[in-house]
C-alpha positions as CSV (number, residue, x, y, z in Angstrom):
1,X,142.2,-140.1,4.8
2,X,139.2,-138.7,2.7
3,X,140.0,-135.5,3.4
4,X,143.2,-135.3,2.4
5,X,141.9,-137.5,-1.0
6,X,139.1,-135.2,-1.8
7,X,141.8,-132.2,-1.8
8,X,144.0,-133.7,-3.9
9,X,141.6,-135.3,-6.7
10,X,140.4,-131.8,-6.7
11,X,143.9,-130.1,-7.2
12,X,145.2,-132.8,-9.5
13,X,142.2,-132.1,-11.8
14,X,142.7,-128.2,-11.7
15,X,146.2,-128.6,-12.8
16,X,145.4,-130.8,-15.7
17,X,143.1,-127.9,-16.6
18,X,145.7,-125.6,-15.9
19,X,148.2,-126.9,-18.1
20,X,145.1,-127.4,-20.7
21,X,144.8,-123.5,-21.1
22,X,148.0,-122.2,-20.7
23,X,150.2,-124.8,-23.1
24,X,149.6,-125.8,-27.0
25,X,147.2,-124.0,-29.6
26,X,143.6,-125.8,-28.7
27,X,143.2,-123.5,-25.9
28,X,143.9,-120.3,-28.0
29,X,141.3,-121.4,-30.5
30,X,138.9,-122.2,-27.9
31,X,139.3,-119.3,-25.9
32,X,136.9,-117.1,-27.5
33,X,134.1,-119.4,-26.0
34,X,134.9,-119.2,-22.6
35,X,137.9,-116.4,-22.1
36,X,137.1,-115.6,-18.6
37,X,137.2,-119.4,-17.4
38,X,140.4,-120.6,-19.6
39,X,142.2,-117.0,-18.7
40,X,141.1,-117.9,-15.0
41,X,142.9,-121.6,-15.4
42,X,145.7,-120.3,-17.1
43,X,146.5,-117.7,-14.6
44,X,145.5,-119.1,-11.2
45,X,144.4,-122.9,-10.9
46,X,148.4,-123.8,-10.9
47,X,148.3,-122.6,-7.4
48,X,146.4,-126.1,-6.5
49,X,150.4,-127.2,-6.3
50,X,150.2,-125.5,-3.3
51,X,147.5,-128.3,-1.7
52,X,150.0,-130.8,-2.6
53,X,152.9,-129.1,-1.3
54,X,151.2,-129.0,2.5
55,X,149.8,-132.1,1.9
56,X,153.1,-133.9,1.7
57,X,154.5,-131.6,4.7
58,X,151.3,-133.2,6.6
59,X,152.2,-136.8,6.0
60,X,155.3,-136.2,6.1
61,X,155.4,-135.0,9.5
62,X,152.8,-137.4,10.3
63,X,155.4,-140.6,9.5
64,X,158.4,-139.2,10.3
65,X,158.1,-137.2,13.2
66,X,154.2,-137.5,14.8
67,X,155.6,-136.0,17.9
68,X,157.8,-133.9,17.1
69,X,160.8,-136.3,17.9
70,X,162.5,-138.4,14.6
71,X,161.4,-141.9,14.8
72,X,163.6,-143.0,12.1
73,X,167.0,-144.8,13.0
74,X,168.4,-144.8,9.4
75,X,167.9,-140.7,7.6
76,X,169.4,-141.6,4.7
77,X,167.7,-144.8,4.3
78,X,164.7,-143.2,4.1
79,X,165.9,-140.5,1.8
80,X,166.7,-143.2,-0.4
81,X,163.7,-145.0,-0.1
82,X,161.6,-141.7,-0.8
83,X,163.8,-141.5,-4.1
84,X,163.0,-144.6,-5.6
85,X,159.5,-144.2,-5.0
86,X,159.1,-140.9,-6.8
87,X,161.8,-141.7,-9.5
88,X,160.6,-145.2,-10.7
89,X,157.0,-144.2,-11.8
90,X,158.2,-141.0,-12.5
91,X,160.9,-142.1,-14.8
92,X,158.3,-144.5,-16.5
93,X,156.1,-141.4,-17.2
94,X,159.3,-139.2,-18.8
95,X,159.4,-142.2,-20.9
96,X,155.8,-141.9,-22.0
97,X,157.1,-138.1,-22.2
98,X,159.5,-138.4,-24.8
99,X,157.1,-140.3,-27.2
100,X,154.0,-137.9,-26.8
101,X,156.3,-135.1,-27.7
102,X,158.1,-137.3,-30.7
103,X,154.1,-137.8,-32.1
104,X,153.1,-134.6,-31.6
105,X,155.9,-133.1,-33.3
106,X,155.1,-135.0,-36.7
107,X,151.5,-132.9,-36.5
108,X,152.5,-130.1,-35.4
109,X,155.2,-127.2,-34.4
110,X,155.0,-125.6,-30.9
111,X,156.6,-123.7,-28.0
112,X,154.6,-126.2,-25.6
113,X,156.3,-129.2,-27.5
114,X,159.5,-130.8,-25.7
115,X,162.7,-131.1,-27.6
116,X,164.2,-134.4,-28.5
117,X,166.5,-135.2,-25.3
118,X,170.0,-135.8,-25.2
119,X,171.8,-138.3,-22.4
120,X,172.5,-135.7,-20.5
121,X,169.3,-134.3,-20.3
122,X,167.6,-137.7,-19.6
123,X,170.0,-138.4,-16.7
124,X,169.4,-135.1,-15.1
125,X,165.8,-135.9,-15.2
126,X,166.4,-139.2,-13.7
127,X,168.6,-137.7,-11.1
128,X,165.7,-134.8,-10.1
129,X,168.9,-132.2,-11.2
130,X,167.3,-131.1,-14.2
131,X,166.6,-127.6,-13.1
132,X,169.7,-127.5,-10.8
133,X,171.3,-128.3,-13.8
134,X,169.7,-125.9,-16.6
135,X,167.9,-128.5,-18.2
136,X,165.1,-127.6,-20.4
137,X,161.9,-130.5,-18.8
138,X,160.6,-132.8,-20.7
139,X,157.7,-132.7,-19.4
140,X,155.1,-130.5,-17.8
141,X,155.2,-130.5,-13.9
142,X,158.6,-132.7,-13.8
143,X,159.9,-129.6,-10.9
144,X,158.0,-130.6,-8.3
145,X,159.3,-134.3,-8.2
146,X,162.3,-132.7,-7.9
147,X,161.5,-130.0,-5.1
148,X,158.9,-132.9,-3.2
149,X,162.6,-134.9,-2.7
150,X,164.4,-131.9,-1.5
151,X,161.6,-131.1,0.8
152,X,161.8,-134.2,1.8
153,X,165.6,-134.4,2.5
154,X,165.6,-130.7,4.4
155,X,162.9,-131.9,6.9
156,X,164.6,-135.0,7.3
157,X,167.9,-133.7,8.1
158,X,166.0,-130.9,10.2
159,X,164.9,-133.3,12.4
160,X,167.8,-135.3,12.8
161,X,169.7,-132.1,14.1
162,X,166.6,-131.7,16.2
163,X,167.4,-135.0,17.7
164,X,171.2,-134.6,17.8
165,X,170.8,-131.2,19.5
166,X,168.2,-133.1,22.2
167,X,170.9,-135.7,22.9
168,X,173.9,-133.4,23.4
169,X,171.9,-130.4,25.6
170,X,169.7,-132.8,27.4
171,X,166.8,-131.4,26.8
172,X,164.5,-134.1,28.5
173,X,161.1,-135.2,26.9
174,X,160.6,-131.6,25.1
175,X,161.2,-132.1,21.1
176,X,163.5,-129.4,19.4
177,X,161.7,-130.4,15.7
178,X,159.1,-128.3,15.6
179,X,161.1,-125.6,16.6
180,X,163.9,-126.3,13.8
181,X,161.5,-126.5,11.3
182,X,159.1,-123.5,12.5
183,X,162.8,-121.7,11.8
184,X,163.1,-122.6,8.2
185,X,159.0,-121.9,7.7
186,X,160.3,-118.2,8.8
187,X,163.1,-118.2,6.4
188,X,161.0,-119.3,3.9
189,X,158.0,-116.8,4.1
190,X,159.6,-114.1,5.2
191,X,163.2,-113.9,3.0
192,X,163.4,-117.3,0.2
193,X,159.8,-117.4,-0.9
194,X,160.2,-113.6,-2.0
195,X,162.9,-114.0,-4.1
196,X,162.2,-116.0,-7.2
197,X,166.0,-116.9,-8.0
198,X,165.2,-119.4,-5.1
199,X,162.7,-121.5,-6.8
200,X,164.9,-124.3,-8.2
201,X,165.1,-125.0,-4.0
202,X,163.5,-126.7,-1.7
203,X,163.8,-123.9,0.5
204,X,161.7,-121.4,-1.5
205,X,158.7,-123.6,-1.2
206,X,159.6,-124.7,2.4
207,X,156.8,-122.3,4.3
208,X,153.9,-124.7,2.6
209,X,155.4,-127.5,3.4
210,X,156.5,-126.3,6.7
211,X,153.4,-124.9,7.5
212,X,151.8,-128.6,6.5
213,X,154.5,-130.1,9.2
214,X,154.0,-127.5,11.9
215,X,149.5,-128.2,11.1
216,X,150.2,-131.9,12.0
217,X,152.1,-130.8,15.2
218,X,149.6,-128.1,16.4
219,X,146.5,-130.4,15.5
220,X,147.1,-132.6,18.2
221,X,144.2,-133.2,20.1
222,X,145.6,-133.2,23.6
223,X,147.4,-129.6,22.4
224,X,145.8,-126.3,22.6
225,X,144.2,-124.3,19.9
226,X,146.3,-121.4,20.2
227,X,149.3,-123.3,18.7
228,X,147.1,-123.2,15.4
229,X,145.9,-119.8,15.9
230,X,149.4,-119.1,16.3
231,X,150.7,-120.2,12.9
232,X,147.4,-118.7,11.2
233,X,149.0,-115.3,12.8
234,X,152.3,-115.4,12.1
235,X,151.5,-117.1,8.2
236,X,149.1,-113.4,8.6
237,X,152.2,-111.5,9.3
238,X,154.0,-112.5,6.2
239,X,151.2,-112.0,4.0
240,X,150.9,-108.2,5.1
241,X,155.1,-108.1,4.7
242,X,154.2,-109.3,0.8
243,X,151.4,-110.7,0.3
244,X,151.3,-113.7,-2.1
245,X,147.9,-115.9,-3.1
246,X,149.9,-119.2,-3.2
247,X,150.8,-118.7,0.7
248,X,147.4,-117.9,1.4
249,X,146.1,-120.9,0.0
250,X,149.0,-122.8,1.5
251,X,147.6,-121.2,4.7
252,X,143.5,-122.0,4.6
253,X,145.1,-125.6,3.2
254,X,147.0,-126.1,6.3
255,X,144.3,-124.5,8.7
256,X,141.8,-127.4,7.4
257,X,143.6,-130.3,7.8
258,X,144.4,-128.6,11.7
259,X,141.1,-128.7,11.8
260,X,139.7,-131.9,10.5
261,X,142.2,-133.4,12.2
262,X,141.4,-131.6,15.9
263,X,137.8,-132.4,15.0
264,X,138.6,-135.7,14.2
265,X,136.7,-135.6,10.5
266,X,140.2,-136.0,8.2
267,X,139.6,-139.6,8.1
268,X,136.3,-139.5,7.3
269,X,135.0,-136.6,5.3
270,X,133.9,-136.5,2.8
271,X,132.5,-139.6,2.0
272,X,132.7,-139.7,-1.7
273,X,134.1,-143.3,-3.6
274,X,135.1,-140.8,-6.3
275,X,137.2,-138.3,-4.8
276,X,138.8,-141.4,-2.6
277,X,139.5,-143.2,-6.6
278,X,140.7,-139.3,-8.1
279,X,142.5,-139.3,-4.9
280,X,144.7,-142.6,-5.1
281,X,145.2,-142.2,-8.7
282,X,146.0,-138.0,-8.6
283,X,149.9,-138.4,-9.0
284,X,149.7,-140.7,-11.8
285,X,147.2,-138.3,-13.2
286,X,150.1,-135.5,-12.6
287,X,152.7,-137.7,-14.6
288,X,151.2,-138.6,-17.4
289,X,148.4,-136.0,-18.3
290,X,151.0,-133.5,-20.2
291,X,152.0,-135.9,-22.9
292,X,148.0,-137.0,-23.5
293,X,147.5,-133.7,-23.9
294,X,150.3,-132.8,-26.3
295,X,149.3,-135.6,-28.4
296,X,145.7,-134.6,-28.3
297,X,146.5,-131.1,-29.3
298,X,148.6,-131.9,-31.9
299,X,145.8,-134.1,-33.5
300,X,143.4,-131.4,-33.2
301,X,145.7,-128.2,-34.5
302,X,146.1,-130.9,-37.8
303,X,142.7,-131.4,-38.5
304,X,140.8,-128.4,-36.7
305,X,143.2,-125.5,-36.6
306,X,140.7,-122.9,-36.2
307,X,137.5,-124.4,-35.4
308,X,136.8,-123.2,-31.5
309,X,134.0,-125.8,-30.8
310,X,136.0,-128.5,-32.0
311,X,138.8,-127.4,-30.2
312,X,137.0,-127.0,-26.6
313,X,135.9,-130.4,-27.1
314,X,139.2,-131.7,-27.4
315,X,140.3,-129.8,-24.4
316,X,137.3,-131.7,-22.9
317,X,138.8,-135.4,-24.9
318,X,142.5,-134.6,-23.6
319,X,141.0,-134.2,-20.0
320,X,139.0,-137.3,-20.1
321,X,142.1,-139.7,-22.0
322,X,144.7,-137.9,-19.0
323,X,142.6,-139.3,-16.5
324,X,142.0,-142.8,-18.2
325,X,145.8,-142.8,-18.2
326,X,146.4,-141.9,-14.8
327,X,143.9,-144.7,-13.6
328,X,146.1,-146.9,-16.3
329,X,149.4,-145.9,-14.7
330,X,148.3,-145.9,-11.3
331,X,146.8,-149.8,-11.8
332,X,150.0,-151.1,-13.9
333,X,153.0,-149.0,-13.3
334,X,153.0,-146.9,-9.9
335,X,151.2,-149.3,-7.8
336,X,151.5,-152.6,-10.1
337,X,153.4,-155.8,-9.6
338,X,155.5,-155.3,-12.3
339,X,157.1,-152.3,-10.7
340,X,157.1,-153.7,-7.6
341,X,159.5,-156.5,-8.7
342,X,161.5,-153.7,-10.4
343,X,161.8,-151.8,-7.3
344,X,163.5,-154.8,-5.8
345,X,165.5,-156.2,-8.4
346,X,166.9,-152.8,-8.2
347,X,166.8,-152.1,-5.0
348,X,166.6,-155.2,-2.9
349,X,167.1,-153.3,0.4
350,X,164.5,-150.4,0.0
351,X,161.6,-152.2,-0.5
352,X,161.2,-152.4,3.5
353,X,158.9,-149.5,4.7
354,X,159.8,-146.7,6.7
355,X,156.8,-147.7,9.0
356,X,158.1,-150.8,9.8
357,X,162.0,-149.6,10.6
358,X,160.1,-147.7,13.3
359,X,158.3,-150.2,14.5
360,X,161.6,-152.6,14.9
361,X,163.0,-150.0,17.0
362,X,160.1,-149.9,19.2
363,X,160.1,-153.2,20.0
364,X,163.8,-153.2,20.6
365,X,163.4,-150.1,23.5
C-alpha cells in the first residue's frame, strides 16, 4: 500500500532524528548550529510513533477482522504467531544492542549509553516484560515492540468476545467488534491515555490503535461518510476534555488512511520507489538505528568533543550508516532466509500465515 509506505518511511526517518537530538553528546555540541530544528526533533518528531501505532490498528483490523466479524479460528495461534515475528528480528537487533553499547562505552561515558545486561534483563527483553518488569531497555524504542504485541493481543481477544457474544445473543449478520473495540478507544482517550502511570499498557495507547481499527471499518466504501465524520467528532471531543498533540496526529493519521481508502488512492499514492524501499525496510531501520548511532557518537565525542560542525556532520554519518543498516537487516535478518529457517526450526507450526488459516476455513463453510 503506498500510502501506508510513504507514512511510515517518513516517520521511521523522524524518529531516527529524534533519537539523534535528544540522546548522546553530538547533538549538544551541534546544537548551536541549528537550535530551533534539533530542539524541534527532540521535543516533537517522537510523536511520528503515533503513525505507526494507527498504522498497525489499520492492518490489523484489515487481516483480522475486515468486517467487523473475527475471521480467525485459532486467537492464540495467531497471538503466537505475531510474537515470533516481532521477537526474532527484534531479538537479533538487542543483540547488535548490547555490542554498540559495549563499543561505545570504551570511547566514551554517557547517560544515553545502556548498561551491561544481566540474564534477567535479557530475558525480560526477550519476553517483551521488560518495562512490566522494571527493566532498564537496552535499547532505544524496544517499548513499542512490547506495547505493538499487547495491542495486538487486546484487539484480538476484543474480537473474539465480539464473536462469542454474537453466538450466544443471536445477534444475526450485525458484528459486535466494532462496537467492543469503539469501547476500549473511549476508555482509552477519555480515562487511560490521561494518566501516564498507564503507559507500560497496551491500553494507554489503545485510542490510536483503535482509532486505526475503527478507520478501516468506517472506510468501507459501500458504508457512509458519517461513520468517519463520526469518529473525527468524538476523537474532537476528547481533545477539548485534554487535549494532547499525539491524539491529534493519531487523529489526521487515521482520517487519511479513511480517506485514501474511501477514495480508493491508499494502494496507489504516492508513487515514489523510494518511500515504497524506506517503507519495507522502516522497522529494521527502527531496530537497529540506536546502537549505530551510539557507536557513532561515541567516536565523535573521542575525537571531536567540542567541534559543532564536525559534530552535525556526524549526526548526518549516524543517519546515513542507520539506514544502510536497516536496509542490511531488513535484506539478511528480518526478511532473509536464514531467519526464515530459524523461525521454523523453532517454531515448526507458526510459519503458516494467518491469511491462509482463514482461507482454510472458508473453503470448509
Amino acid at each position: 500500500m503506498a500510502c501506508i509506505d510513504a507514512l511510515k518511511a517518513i516517520s521511521s526517518q523522524l524518529i531516527v532524528l529524534h533519537h539523534l537530538a535528544f540522546y548522546g553528546p553530538m547533538s549538544d555540541a551541534a546544537h548551536v548550529l541549528a537550535p530551533g530544528l534539533l530542539d524541534w526533533f527532540s521535543q516533537y518528531a517522537r510523536i511520528a510513533v503515533q503513525v505507526f501505532l494507527v498504522i498497525s490498528g489499520f492492518l490489523a483490523a484489515r487481516s483480522l477482522a475486515p468486517g467487523g466479524h473475527l475471521m480467525v479460528p485459532r486467537p492464540l495461534q495467531a497471538i503466537w504467531h505475531r510474537y515470533q515475528k516481532l521477537v526474532v528480528p527484534y531479538t537479533a537487533a538487542i543483540l547488535i544492542a548490547i555490542a554498540g553499547a559495549a563499543i561505545a562505552r570504551t570511547w566514551m561515558h554517557h547517560d544515553s549509553i545502556p548498561g551491561a545486561p544481566g540474564l534477567h534483563q535479557f530475558l525480560a527483553h526477550v519476553l517483551l516484560l521488560h518495562n512490566v518488569l522494571d527493566f532498564d531497555a537496552l535499547s532505544a524504542g524496544v517499548w513499542y515492540v512490547a506495547i505493538d504485541l499487547q495491542l495486538f493481543a487486546l484487539l484480538m481477544v476484543a474480537l473474539w468476545a465480539a464473536r462469542r457474544c454474537e453466538q450466544w445473543f443471536d445477534v444475526g449478520g450485525s458484528p459486535m467488534g466494532p462496537l467492543v473495540v469503539a469501547g476500549l478507544a473511549l476508555a482509552s482517550l477519555f480515562w487511560f491515555n490521561r494518566d501516564a502511570t498507564w503507559d507500560i499498557w497496551a491500553i494507554y495507547f489503545f485510542g490510536a490503535y483503535g482509532l486505526g481499527t475503527l478507520a478501516f471499518w468506517a472506510s468501507e466504501p459501500e458504508r457512509s461518510p458519517v461513520a468517519l465524520l463520526l469518529l473525527c467528532a468524538v476523537v474532537l471531543a476528547a481533545l477539548a476534555v485534554d487535549f494532547r498533540l499525539r491524539i491529534a496526529v493519531a487523529l489526521a493519521i487515521a482520517l487519511l488512511l479513511g480517506t485514501a481508502r474511501r477514495g480508493g488512492w491508499l494502494e496507489h499514492w504516492p508513487q515514489a520507489q523510494f518511500l515504497a524501499f524506506f517503507g519495507r525496510i522502516s522497522y529494521s531501520v527502527f531496530l537497529v538505528h540506536f546502537p549505530i548511532c551510539l557507536v557513532v557518537n561515541a567516536l565523535v565525542f573521542h575525537l571531536a568533543p567540542q567541534r559543532p560542525v564536525l559534530n552535525a556532520l556526524g549526526m548526518v554519518l549516524a543517519w546515513l550508516l542507520s539506514n544502510a543498516a536497516g536496509a542490511l537487516f531488513h535484506r539478511y535478518v528480518e526478511s532473509g532466509a536464514p531467519l526464515r529457517a530459524l523461525r521454523l526450526a523453532l517454531w515448526p507450526a507458526a510459519h503458516e500465515p494467518v491469511q491462509r488459516q482463514q482461507a482454510g476455513q472458508q473453503r470448509s463453510t
